[in-house]
C-alpha positions as CSV (number, residue, x, y, z in Angstrom):
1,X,15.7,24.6,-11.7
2,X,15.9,22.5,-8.9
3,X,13.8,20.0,-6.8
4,X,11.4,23.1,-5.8
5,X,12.4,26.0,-7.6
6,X,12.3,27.3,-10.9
7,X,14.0,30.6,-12.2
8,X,12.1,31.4,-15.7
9,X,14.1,34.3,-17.7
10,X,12.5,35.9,-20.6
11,X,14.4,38.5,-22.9
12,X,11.8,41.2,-24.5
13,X,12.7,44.4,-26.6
14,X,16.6,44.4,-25.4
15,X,15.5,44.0,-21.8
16,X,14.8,40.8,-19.5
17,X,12.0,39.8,-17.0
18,X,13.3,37.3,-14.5
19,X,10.5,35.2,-12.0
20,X,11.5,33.0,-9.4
21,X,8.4,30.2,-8.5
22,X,8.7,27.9,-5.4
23,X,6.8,24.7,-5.6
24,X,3.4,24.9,-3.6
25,X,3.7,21.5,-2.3
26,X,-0.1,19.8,-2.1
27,X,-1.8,19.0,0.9
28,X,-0.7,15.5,2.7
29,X,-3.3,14.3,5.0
30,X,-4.1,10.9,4.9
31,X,-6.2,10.9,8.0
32,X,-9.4,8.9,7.2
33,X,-10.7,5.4,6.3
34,X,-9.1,4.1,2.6
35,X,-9.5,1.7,0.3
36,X,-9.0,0.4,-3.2
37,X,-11.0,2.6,-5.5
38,X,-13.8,0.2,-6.7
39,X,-12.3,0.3,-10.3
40,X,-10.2,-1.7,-12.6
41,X,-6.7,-0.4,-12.8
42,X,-6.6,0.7,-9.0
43,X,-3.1,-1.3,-8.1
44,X,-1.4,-2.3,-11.5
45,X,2.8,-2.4,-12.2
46,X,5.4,-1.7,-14.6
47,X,8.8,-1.2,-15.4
48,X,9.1,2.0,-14.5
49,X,7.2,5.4,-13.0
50,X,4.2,6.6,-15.4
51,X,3.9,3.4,-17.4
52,X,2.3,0.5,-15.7
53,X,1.8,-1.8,-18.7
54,X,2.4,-5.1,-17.7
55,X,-0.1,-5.4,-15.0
56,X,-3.2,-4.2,-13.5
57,X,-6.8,-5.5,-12.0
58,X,-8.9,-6.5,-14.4
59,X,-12.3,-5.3,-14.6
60,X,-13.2,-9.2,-14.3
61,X,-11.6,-9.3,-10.7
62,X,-13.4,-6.7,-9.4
63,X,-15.7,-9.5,-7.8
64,X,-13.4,-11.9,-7.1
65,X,-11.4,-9.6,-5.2
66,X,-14.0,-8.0,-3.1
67,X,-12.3,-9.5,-0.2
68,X,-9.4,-7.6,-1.4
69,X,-10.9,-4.2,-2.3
70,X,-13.0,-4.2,1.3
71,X,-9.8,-3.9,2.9
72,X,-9.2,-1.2,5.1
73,X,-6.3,1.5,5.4
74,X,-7.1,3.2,8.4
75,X,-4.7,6.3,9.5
76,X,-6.5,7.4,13.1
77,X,-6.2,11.1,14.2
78,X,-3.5,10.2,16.8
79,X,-1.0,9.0,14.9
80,X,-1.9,4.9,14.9
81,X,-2.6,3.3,11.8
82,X,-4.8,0.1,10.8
83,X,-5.0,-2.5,8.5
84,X,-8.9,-4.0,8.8
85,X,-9.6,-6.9,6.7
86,X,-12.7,-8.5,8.0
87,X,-11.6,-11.6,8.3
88,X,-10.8,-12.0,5.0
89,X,-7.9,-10.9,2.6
90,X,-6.6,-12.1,-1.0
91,X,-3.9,-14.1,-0.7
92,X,-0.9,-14.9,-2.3
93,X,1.5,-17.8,-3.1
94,X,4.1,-16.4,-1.1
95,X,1.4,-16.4,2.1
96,X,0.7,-20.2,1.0
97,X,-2.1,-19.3,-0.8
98,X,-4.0,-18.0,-4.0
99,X,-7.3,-16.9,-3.4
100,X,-9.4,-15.0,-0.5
101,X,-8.4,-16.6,2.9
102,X,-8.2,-15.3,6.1
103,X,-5.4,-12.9,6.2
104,X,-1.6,-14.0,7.1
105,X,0.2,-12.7,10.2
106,X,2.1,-10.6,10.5
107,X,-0.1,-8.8,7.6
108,X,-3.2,-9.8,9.5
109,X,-3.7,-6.1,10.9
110,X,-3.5,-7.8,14.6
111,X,-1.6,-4.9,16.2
112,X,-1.7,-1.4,15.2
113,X,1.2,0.8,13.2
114,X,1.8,4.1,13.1
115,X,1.9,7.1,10.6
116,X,4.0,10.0,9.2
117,X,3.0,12.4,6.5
118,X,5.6,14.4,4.9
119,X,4.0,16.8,2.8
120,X,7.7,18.8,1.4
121,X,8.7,14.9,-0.1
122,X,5.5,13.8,-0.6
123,X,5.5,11.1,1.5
124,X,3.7,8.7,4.1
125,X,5.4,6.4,6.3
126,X,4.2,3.6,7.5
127,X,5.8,2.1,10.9
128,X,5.4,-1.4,12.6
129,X,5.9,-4.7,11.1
130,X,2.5,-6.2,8.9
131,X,1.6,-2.8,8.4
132,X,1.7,-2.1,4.8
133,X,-0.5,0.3,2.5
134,X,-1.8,-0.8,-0.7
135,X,-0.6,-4.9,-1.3
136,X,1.2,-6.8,1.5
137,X,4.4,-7.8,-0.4
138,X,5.7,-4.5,-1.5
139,X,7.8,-2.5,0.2
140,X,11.2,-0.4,-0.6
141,X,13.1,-1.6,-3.5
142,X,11.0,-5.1,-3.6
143,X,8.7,-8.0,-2.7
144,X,8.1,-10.3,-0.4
145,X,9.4,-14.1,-0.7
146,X,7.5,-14.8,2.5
147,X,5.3,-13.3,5.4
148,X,8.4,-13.6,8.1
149,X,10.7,-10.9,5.9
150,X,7.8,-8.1,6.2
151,X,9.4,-4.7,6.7
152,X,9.0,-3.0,10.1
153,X,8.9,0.2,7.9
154,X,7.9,1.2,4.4
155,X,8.1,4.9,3.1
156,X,5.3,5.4,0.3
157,X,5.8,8.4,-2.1
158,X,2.0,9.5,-2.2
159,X,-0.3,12.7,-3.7
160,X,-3.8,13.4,-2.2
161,X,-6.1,15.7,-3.8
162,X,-9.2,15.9,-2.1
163,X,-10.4,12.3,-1.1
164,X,-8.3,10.2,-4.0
165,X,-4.9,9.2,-2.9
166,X,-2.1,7.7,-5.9
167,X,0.7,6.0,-4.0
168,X,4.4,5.0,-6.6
169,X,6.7,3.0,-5.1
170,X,9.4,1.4,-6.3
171,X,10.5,-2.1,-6.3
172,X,13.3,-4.1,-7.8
173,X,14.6,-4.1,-11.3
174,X,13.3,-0.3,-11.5
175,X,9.7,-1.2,-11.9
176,X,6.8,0.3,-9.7
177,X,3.6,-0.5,-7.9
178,X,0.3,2.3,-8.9
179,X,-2.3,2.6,-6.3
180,X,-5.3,4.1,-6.0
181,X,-7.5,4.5,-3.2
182,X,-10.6,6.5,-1.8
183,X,-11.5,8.0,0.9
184,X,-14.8,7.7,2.8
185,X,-16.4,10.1,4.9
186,X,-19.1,7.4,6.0
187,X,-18.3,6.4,9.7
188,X,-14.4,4.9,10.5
189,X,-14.9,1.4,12.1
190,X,-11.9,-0.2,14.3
191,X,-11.5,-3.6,14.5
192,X,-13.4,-4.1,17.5
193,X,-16.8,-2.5,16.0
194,X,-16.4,-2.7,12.6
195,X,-18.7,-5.2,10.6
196,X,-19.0,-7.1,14.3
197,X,-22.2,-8.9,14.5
198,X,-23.4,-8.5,11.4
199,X,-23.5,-10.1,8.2
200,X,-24.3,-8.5,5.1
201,X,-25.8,-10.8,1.9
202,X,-25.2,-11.6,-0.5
203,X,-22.3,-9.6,-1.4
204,X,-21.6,-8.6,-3.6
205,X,-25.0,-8.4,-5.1
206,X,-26.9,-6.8,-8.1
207,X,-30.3,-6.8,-6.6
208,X,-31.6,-7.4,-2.7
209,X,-29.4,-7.3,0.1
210,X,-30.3,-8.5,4.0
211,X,-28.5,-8.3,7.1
212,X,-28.2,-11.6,9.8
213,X,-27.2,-10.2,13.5
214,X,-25.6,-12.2,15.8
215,X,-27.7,-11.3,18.2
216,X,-31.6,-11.1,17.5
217,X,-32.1,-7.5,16.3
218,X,-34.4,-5.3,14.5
219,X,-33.7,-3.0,11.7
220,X,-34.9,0.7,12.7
221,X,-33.0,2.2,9.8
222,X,-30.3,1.7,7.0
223,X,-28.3,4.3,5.4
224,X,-26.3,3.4,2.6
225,X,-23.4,5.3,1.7
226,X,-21.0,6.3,-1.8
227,X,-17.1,5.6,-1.2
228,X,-17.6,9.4,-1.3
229,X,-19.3,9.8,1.7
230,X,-22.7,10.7,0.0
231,X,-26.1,9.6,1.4
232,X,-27.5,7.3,-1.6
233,X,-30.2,5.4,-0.3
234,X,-32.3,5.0,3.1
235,X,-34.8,2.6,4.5
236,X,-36.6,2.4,7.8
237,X,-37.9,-0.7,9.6
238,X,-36.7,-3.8,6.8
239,X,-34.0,-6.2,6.8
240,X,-33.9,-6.2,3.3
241,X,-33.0,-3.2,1.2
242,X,-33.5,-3.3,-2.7
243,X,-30.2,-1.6,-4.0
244,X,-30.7,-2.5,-7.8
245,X,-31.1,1.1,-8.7
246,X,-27.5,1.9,-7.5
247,X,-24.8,2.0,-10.2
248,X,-22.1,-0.5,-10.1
249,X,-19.4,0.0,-7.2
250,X,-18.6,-0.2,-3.6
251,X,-20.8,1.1,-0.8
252,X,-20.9,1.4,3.1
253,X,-24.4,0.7,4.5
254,X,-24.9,1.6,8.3
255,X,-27.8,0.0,10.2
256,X,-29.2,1.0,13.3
257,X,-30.6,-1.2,15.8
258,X,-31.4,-1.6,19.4
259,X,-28.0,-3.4,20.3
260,X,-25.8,-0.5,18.3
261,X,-25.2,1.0,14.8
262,X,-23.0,-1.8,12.4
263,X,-21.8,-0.8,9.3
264,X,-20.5,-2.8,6.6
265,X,-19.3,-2.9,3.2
266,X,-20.7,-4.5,0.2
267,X,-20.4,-4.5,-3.6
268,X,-23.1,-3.6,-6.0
269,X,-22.6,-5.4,-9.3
């Protein structure tokens, strides 16, 4: 047996069958909009590959990362890829912080990266300094001391089965990094469009939420969205949408107006 192949022999009545399998590598294309999947345990670490026991999110910090688990991991059609963090980011002590704050260059998703998929390692590669999938500080075979030593290229081994994607990578000392992320169907923003203008509240939320413009607009329509892409909910003609009937998560809600469609992000507690 190697790597990809496996010869199985199996001896029957003095005689032998012999079968030689390949291995069908899975599907690798990461092209879409990412993000944490809205669920404790979706980045955790341990000492080595399959057990993760001596960290992971708590359920707890589900809200008091939502800056974290709105974050964006963007991998555009052409090739370019995006971290989009809203303005906001968890931080870290080793970005002179603990706590959401607005996000650290050169991990501040101000220019744009690039992507490779290799689907016979099962990998994606992520190219251009700040650009990072998954948490800022780890990359090959460690972790950040500070923002200056980011890598200008980090190769994550990664499996995507329909719109989940688990990422393993490696660090120092033999222990690894889990990540899990989802992928939306609902519209991909950029940077420029992308919750510009609008202000969703209060988020996250278990009842009402409204939406303050930047420029005077109406509401025509709201259509709020799973991290699955599914159409849960839609309202025409309020600035307030009652989304206590939802079931605890993450959700994308777009809103048309006469100045342009937003969409934004919020969590439903």
């Amino acid at each position: 047996m190697t790597a990809n192949s496996m010869t199985l022999v199996i001896s029957i009545g003095g005689g032998y069958w012999k079968y030689d399998f390949v291995k069908e590598m899975p599907a690798l294309n990461p092209e879409g909009n990412w993000t944490f999947a809205p669920k404790a345990g979706c980045f955790k670490v341990g000492p080595s590959k399959g057990d993760y026991s001596w960290w992971g999110l708590p359920a707890g910090d589900l809200t008091v990362r939502a800056c974290q688990l709105d974050d964006r991991f963007v991998f555009n059609a052409d090739g370019s890829f995006e971290n989009i963090m809203d303005g906001s980011t968890w931080l870290e002590g080793w970005q002179g912080s603990d706590g959401c704050g607005t996000p650290v260059a050169p991990h501040d998703g101000s220019t744009k990266g690039s992507w490779i998929a290799n689907k016979d390692n099962g990998t994606i590669t992520i190219i251009g300094k700040g650009s990072y999938l998954g948490l800022a500080k780890v990359y090959n075979g460690g972790e950040l001391a500070k923002p200056a030593d980011a890598k200008d290229t980090i190769v994550y081994p990664a499996m995507i089965n329909g719109d989940t994607m688990i990422v393993e990578i490696a660090i120092s000392g033999g222990a690894h990094w889990y990540y899990e992320f989802v992928r939306s169907a609902a519209p991909i923003g950029s940077v420029s469009t992308f919750n510009t203008g609008m202000k969703v509240y209060p988020n996250p939320t278990n009842g009402m939420i409204s939406f303050e413009f930047e420029r005077a607009s109406t509401v025509q329509n709201a259509v709020i969205y799973n991290t699955v892409g599914m159409r849960v909910l839609e309202v025409a003609n309020a600035n307030n949408v009652n989304v206590a009937s939802l079931p605890v998560g993450t959700y994308f809600v777009n809103v048309t107006t006469a100045n342009g469609v937003f969409t934004s992000r919020f969590i439903k507690q």
